[in-house]
ZAVEXDO-33562 format. One record per residue: x, y, z of N, C-alpha, C in turn; residue number from 1. Coordinates in steps of 0.05 Angstrom, whole numbers, plus 5000, padded with zeros to 4 digits. Layout:
+------+------+------+------+------+------+------+------+------+-----+
|  n.u |  n.v |  n.w | ca.u | ca.v | ca.w |  c.u |  c.v |  c.w |   i |
+------+------+------+------+------+------+------+------+------+-----+
|    X |    Y |    Z |    X |    Y |    Z |    X |    Y |    Z | NUM |
...
+------+------+------+------+------+------+------+------+------+-----+
end
This chain:
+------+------+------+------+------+------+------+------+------+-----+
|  n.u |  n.v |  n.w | ca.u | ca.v | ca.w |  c.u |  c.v |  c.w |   i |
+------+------+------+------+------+------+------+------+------+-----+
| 6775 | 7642 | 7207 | 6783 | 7616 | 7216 | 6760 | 7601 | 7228 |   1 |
| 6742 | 7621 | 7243 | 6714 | 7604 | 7247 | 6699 | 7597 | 7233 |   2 |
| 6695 | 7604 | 7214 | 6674 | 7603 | 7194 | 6688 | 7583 | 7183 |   3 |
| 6708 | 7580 | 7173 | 6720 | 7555 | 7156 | 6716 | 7537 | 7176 |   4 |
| 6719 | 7535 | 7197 | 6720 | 7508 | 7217 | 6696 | 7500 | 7220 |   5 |
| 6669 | 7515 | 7218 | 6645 | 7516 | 7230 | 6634 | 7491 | 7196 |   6 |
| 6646 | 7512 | 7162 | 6643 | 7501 | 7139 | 6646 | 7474 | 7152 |   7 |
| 6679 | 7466 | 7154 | 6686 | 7439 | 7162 | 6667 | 7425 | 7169 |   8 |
| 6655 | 7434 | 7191 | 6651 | 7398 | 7212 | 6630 | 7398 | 7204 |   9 |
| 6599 | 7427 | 7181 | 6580 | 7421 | 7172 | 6584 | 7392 | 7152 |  10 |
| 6608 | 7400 | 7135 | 6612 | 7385 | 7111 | 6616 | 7343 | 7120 |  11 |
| 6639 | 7345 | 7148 | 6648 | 7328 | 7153 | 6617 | 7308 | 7170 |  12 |
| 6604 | 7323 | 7183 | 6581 | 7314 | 7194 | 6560 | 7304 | 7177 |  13 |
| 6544 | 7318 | 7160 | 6530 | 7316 | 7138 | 6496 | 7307 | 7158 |  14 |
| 6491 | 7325 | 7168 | 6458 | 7313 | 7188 | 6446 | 7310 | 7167 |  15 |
| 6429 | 7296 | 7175 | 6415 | 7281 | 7151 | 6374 | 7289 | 7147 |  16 |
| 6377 | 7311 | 7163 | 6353 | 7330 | 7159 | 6347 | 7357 | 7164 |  17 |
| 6341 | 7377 | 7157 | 6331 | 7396 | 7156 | 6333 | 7413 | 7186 |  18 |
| 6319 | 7394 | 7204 | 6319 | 7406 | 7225 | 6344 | 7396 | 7242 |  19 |
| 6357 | 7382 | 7234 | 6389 | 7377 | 7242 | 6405 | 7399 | 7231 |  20 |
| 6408 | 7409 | 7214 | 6429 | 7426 | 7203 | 6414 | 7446 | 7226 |  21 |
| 6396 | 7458 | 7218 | 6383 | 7485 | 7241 | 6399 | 7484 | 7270 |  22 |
| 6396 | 7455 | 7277 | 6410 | 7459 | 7310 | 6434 | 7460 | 7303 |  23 |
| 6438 | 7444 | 7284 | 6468 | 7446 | 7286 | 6487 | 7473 | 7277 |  24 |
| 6475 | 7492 | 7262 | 6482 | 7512 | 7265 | 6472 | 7532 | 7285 |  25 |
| 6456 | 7531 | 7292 | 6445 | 7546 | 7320 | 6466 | 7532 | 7345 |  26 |
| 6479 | 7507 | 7340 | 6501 | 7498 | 7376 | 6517 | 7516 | 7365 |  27 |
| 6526 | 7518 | 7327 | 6554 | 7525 | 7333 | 6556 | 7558 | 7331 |  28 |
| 6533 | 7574 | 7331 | 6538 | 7601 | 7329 | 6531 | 7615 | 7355 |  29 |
| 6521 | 7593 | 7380 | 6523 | 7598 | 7403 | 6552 | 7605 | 7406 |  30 |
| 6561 | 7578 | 7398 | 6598 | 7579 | 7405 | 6615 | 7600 | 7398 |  31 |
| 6603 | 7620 | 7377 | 6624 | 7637 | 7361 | 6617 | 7653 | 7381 |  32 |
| 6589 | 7659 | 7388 | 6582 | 7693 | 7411 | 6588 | 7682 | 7429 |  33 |
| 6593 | 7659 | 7445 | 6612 | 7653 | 7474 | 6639 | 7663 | 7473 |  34 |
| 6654 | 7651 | 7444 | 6684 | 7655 | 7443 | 6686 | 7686 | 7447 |  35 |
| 6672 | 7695 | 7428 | 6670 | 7729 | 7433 | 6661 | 7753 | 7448 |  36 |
| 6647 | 7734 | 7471 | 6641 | 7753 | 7502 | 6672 | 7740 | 7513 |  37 |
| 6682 | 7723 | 7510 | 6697 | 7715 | 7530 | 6717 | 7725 | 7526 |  38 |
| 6726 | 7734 | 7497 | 6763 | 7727 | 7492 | 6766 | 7756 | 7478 |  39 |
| 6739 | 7770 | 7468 | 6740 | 7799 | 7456 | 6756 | 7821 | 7472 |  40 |
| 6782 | 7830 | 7462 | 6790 | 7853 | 7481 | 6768 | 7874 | 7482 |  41 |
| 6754 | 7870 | 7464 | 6730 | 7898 | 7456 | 6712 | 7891 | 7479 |  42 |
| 6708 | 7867 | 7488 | 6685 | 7872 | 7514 | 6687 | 7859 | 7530 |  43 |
| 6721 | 7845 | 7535 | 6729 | 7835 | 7562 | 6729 | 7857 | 7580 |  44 |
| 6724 | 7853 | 7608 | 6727 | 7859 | 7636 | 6749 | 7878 | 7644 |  45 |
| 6768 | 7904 | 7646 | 6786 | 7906 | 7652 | 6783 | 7898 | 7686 |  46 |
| 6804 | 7896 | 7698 | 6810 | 7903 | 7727 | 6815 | 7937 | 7736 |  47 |
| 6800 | 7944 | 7753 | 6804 | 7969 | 7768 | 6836 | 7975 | 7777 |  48 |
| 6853 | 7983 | 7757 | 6883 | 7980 | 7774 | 6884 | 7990 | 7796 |  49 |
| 6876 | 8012 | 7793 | 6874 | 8041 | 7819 | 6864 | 8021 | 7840 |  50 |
| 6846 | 7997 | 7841 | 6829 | 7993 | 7861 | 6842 | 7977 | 7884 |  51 |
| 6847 | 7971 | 7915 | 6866 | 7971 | 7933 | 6849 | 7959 | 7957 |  52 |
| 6859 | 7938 | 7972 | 6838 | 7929 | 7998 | 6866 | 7934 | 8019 |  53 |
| 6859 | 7959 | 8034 | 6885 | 7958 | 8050 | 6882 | 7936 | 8080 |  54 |
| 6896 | 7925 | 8086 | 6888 | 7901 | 8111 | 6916 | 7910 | 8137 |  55 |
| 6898 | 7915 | 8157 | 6915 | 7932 | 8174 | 6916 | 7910 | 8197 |  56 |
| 6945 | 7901 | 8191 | 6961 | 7872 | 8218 | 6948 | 7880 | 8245 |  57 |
| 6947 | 7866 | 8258 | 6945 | 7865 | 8285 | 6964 | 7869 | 8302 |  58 |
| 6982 | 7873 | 8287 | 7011 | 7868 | 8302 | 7041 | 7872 | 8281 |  59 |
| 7054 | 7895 | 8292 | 7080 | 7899 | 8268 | 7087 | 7873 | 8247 |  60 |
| 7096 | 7867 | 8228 | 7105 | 7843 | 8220 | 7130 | 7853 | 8202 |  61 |
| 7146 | 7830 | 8201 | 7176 | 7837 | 8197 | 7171 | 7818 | 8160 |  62 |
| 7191 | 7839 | 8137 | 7194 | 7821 | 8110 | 7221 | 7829 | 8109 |  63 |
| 7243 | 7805 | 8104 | 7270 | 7805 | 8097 | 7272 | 7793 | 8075 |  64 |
| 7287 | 7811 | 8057 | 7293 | 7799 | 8028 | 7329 | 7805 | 8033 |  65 |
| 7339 | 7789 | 8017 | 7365 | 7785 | 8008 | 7367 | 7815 | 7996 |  66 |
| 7395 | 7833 | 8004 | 7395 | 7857 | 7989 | 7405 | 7856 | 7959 |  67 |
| 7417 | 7832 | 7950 | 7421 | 7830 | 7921 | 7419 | 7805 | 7910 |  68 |
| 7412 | 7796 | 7885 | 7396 | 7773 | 7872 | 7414 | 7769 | 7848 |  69 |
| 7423 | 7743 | 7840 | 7435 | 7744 | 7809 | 7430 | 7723 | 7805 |  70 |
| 7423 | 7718 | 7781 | 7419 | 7694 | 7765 | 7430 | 7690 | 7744 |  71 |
| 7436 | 7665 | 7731 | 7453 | 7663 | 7702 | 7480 | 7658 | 7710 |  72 |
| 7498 | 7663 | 7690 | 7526 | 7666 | 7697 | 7540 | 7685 | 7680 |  73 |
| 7566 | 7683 | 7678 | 7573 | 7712 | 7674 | 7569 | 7716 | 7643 |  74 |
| 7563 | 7697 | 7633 | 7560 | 7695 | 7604 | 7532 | 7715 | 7595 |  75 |
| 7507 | 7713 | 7618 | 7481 | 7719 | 7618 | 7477 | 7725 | 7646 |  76 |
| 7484 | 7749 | 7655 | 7473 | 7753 | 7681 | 7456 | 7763 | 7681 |  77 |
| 7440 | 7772 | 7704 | 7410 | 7787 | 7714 | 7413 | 7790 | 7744 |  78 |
| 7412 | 7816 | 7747 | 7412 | 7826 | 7764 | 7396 | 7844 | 7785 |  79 |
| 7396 | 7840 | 7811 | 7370 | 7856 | 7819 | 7383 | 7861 | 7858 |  80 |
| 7380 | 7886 | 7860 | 7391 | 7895 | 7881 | 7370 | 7918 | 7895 |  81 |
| 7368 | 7922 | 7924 | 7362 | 7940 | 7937 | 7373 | 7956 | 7950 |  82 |
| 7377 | 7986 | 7935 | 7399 | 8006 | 7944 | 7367 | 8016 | 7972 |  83 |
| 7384 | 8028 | 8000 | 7380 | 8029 | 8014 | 7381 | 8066 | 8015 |  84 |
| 7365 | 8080 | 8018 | 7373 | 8111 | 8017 | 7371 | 8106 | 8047 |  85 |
| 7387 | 8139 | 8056 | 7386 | 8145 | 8090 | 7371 | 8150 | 8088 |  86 |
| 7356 | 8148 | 8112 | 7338 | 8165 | 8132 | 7335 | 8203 | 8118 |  87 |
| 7352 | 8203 | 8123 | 7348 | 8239 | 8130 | 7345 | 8246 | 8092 |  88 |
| 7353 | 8231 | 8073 | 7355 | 8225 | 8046 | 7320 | 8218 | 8030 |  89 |
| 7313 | 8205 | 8058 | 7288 | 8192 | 8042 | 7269 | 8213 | 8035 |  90 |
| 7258 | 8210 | 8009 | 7230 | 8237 | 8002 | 7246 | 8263 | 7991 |  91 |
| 7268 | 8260 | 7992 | 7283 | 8274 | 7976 | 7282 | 8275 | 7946 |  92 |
| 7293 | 8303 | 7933 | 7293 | 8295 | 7900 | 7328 | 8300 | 7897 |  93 |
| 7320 | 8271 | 7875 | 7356 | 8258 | 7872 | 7353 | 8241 | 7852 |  94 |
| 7381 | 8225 | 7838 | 7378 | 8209 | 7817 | 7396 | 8184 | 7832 |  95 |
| 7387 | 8161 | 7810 | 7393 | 8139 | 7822 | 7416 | 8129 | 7803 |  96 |
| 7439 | 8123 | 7808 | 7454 | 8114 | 7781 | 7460 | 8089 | 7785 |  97 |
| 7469 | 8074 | 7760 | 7477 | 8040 | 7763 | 7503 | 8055 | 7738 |  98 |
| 7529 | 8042 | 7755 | 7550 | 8052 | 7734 | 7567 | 8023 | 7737 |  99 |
| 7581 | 8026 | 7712 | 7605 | 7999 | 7706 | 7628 | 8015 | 7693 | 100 |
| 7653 | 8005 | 7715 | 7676 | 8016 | 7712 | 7706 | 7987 | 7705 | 101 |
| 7727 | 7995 | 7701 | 7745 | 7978 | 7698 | 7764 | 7988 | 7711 | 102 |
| 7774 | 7976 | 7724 | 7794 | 7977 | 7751 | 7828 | 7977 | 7726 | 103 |
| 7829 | 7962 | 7711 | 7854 | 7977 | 7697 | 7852 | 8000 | 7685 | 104 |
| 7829 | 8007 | 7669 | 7824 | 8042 | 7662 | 7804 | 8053 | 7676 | 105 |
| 7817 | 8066 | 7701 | 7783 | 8076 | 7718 | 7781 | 8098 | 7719 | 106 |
| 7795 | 8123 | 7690 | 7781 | 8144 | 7670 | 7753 | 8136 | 7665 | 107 |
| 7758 | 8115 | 7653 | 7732 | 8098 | 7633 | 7705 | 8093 | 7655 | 108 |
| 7684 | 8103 | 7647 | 7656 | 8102 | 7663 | 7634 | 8094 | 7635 | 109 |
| 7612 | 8082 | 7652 | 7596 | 8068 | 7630 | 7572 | 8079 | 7652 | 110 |
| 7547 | 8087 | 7647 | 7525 | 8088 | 7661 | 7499 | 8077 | 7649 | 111 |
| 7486 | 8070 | 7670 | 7466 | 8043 | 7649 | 7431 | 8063 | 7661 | 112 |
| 7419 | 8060 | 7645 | 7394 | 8074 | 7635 | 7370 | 8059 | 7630 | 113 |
| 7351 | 8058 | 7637 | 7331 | 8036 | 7626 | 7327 | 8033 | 7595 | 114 |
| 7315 | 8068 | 7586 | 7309 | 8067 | 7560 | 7332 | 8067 | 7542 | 115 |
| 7367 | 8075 | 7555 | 7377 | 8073 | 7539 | 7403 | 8047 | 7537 | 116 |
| 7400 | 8045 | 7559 | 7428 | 8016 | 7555 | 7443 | 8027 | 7572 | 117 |
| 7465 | 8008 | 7568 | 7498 | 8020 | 7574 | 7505 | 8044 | 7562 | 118 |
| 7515 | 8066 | 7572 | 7523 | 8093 | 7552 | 7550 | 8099 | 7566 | 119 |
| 7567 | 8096 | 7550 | 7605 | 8114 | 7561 | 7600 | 8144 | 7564 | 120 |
| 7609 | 8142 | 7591 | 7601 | 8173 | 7606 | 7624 | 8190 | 7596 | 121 |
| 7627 | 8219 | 7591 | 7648 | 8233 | 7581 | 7633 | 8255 | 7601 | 122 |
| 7653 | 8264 | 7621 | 7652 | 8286 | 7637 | 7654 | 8317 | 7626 | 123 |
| 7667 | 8316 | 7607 | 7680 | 8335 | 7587 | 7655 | 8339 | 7568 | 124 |
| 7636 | 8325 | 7567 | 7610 | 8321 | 7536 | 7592 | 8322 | 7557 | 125 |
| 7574 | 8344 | 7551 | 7553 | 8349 | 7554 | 7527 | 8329 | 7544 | 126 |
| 7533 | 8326 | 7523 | 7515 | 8297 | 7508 | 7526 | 8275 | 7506 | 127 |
| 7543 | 8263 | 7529 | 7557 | 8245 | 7541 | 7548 | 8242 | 7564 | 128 |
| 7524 | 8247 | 7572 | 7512 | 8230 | 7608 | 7518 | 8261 | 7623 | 129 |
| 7507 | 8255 | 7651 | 7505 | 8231 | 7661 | 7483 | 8220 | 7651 | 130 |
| 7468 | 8187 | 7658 | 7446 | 8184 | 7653 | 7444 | 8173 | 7675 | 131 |
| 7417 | 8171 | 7692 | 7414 | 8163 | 7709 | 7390 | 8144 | 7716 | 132 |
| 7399 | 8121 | 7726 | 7375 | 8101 | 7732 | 7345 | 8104 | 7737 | 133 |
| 7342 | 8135 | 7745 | 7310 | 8134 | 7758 | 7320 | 8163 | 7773 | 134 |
| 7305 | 8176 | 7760 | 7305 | 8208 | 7768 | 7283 | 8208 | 7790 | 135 |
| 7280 | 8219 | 7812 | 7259 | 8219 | 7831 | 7255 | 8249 | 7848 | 136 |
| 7234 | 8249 | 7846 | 7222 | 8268 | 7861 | 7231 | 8278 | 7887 | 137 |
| 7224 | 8238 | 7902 | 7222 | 8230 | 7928 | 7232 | 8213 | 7916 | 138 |
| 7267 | 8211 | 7935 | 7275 | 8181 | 7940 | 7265 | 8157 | 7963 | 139 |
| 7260 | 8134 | 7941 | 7243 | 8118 | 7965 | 7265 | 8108 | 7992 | 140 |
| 7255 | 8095 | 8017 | 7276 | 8078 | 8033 | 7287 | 8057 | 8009 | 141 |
| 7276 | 8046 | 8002 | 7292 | 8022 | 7985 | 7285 | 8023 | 7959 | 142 |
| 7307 | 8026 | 7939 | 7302 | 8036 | 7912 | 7314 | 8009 | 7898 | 143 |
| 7292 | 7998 | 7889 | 7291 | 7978 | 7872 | 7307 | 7981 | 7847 | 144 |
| 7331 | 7965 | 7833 | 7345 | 7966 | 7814 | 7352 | 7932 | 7802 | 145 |
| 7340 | 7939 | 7775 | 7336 | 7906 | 7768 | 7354 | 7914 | 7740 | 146 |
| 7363 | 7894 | 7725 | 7387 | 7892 | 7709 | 7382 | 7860 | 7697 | 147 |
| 7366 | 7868 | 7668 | 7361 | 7849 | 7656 | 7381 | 7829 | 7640 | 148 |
| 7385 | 7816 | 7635 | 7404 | 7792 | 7622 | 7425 | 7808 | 7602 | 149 |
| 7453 | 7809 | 7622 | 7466 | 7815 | 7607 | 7488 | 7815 | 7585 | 150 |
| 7503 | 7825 | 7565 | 7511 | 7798 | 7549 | 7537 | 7798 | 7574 | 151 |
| 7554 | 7777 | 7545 | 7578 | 7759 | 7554 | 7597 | 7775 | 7569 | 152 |
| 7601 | 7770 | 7596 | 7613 | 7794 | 7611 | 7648 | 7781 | 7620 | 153 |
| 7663 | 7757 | 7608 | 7678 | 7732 | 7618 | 7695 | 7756 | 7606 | 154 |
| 7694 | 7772 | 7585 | 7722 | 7790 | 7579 | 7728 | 7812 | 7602 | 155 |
| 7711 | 7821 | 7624 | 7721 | 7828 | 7644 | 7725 | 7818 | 7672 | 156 |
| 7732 | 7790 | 7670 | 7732 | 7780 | 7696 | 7751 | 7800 | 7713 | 157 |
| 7747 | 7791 | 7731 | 7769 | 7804 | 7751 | 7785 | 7838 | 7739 | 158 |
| 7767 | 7847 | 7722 | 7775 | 7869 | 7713 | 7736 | 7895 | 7725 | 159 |
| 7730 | 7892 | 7716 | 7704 | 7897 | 7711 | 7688 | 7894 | 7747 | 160 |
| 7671 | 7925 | 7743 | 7659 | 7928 | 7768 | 7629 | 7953 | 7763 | 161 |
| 7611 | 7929 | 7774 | 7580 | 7941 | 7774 | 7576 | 7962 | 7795 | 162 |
| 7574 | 7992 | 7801 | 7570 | 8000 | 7822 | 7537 | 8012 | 7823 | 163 |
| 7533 | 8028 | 7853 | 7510 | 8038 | 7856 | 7507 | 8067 | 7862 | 164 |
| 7497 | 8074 | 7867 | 7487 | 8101 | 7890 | 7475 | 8123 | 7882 | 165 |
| 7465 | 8137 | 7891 | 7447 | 8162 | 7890 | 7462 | 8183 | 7893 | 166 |
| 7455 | 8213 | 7886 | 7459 | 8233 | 7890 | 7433 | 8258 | 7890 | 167 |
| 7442 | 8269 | 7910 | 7423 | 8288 | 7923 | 7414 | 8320 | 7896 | 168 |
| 7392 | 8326 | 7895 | 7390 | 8349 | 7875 | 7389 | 8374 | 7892 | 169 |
| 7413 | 8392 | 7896 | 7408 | 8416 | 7913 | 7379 | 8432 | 7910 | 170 |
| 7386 | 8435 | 7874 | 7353 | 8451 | 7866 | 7332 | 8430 | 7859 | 171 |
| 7305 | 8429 | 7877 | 7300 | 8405 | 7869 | 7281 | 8410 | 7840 | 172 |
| 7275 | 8437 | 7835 | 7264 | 8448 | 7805 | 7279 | 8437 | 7783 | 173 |
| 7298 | 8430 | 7790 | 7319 | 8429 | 7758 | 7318 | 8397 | 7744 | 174 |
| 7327 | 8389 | 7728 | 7320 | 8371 | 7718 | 7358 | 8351 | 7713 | 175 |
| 7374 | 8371 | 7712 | 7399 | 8352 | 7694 | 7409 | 8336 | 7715 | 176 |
| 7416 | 8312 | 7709 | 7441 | 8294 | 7722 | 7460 | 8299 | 7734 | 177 |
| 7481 | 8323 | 7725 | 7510 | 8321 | 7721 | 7502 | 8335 | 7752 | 178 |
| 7492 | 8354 | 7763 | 7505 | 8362 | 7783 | 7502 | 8334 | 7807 | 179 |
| 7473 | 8320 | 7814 | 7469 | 8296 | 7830 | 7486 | 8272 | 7825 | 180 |
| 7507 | 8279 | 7804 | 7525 | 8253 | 7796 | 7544 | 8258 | 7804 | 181 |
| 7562 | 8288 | 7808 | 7579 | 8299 | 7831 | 7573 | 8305 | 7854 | 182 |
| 7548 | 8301 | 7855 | 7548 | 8306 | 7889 | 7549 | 8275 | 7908 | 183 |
| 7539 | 8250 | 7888 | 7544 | 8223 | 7893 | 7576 | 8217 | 7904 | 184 |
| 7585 | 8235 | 7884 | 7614 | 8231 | 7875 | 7628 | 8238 | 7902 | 185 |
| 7620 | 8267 | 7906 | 7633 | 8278 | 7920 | 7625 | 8271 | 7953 | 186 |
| 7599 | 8253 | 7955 | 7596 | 8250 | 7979 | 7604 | 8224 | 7991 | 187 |
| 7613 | 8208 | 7965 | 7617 | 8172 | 7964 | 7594 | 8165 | 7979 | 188 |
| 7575 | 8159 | 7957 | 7547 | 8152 | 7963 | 7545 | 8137 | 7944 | 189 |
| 7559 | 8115 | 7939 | 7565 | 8095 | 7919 | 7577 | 8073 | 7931 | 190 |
| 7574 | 8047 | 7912 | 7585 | 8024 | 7922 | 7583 | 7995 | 7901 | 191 |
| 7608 | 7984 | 7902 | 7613 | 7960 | 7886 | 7591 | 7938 | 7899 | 192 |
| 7574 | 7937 | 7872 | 7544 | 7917 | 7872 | 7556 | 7889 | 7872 | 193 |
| 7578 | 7890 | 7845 | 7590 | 7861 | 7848 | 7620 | 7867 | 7821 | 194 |
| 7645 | 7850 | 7835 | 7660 | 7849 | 7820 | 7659 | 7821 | 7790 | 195 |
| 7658 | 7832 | 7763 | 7651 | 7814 | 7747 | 7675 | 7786 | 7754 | 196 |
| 7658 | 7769 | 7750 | 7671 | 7743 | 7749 | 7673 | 7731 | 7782 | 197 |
| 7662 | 7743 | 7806 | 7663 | 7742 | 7831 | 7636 | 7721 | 7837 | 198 |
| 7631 | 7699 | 7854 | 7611 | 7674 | 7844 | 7590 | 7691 | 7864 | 199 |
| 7594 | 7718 | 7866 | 7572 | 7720 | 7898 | 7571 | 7752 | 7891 | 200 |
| 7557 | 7769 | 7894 | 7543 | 7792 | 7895 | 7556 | 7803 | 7918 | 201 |
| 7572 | 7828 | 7927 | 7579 | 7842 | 7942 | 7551 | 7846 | 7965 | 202 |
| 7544 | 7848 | 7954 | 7518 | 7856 | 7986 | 7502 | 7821 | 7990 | 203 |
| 7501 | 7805 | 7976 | 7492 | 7790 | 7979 | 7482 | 7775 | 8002 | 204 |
| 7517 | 7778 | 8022 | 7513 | 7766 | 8041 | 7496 | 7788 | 8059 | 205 |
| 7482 | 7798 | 8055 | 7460 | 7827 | 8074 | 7440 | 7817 | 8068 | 206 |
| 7421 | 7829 | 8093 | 7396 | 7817 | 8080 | 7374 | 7840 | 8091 | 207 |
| 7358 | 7849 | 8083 | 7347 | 7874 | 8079 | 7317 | 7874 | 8101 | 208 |
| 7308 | 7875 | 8125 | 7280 | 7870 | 8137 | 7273 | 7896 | 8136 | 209 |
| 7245 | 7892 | 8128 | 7219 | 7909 | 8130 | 7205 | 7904 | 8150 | 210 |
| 7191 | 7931 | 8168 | 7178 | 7926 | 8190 | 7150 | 7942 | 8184 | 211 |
| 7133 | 7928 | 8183 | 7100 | 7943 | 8172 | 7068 | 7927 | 8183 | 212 |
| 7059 | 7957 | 8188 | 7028 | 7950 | 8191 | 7018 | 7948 | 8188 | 213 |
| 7013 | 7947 | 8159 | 7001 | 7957 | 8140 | 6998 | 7946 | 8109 | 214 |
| 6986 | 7926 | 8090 | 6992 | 7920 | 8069 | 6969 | 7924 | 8048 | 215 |
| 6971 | 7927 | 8020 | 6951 | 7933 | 8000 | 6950 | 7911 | 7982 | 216 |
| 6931 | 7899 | 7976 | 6929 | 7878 | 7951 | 6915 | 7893 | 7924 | 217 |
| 6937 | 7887 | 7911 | 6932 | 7897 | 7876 | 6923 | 7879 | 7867 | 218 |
| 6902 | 7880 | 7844 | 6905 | 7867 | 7830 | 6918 | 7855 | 7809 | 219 |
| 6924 | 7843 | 7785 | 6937 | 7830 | 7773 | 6932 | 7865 | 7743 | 220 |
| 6947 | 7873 | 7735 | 6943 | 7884 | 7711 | 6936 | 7866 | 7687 | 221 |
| 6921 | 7868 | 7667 | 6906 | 7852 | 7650 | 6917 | 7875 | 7616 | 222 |
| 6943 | 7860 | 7606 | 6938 | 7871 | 7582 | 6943 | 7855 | 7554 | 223 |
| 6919 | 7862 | 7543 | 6916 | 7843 | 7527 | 6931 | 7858 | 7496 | 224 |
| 6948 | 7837 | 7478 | 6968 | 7843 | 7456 | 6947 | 7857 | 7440 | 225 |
| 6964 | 7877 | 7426 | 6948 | 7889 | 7404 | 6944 | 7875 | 7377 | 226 |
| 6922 | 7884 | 7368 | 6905 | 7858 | 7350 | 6926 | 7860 | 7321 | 227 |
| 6936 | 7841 | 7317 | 6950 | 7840 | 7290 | 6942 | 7821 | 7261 | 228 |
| 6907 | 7834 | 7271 | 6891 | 7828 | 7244 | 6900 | 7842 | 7223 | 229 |
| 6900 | 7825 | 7202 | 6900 | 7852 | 7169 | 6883 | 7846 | 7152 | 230 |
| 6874 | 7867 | 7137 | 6849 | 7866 | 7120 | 6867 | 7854 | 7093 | 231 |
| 6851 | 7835 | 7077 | 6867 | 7826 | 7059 | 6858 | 7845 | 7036 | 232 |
| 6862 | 7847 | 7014 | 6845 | 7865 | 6995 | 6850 | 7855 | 6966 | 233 |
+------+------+------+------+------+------+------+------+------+-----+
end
């Protein structure tokens, strides 16, 4: 596409000597090696992700966020909430679940997954869940849970309910769900995020402060699309 544009504006220009064409192809193949230090993923700049300027306050400082966020409407919601682990909970290994139930059949369980979606939980099926939001090592104080645009949800108004909570891993070697999904269960370490069709988020009205001394600036991650050149032949 450069080279044809470069053809172009020789053709469209037409210098009218010898040593005109020379510069004028010497401005414009300056321009091609500028475009290509600048815009080449092959020899642009990454950013150091790892790299961190920690800046230590002079003085505690307080951050309050709203504990739950929605946007859209019920047609397209999005959702984003901060489950709160205890104290004595935190740094623990445990799973995080986001489940959707229906208050006229509340047999019926749905558990939502990043990589996999919504999945209908079968207690009885082993390859029926649990699945769990974010398997962790160490549960953080505030475990971030975001819930991208979801479809048309108006067929369960006033039927239909988003819940939350964690469950503790006795063994923390082991890997499966099902036991940290009864022990949630069994400890009611869960809670209605929001009833569908309700104009306000169950925790909404909470609002979540952070107290810290301490903060790190990241940089921006830099990733550039993979090249979807093709060789013609």
């Amino acid at each position: 596409m450069l080279v044809a544009a470069v053809n172009t504006q020789l053709r469209c220009d037409e210098p009218s000597s010898p040593r005109a064409v020379v510069l004028e192809l010497s401005w414009m193949a300056a321009r091609v090696v500028a475009f290509f230090l600048v815009i080449s993923p092959a020899r642009a700049q990454l950013p150091d992700v790892g790299a961190h300027t920690p800046i230590v306050l002079s003085q505690p400082a307080n951050l309050c966020l709203d504990q739950a966020e929605w946007s859209g409407d019920i047609r397209r919601v999005t959702l984003k909430y901060f489950l709160v682990v205890a104290p004595e909970h935190q740094g623990k290994s445990g799973d995080v679940f986001v489940g959707f139930r229906l208050k006229s059949q509340p047999d019926k369980r749905w558990l939502y997954s990043p990589g996999l979606g919504w999945r209908a939980y079968d207690s009885n099926d082993p390859n029926q869940g649990p699945w769990p939001y974010r398997s962790a090592a160490g549960l953080f104080p505030l475990e971030t849970i975001a819930l991208g645009p979801q479809g048309d949800l108006s067929g369960f108004a006033g039927d239909g309910e988003i819940l939350v909570g964690y469950g503790l891993r006795a063994n923390p070697g082991s890997f499966g769900a099902a036991d940290t999904y009864k022990e949630m269960l069994d400890s009611q370490r869960f809670e209605v995020v929001w009833s569908v069709g309700a104009d306000y988020l169950a925790a909404a009205l909470y609002t979540v402060c952070l107290k810290f001394t301490e903060l790190s600036r990241r940089p921006p991650v830099v990733v550039f699309p993979a090249s979807t050149t093709k060789s013609v032949r």
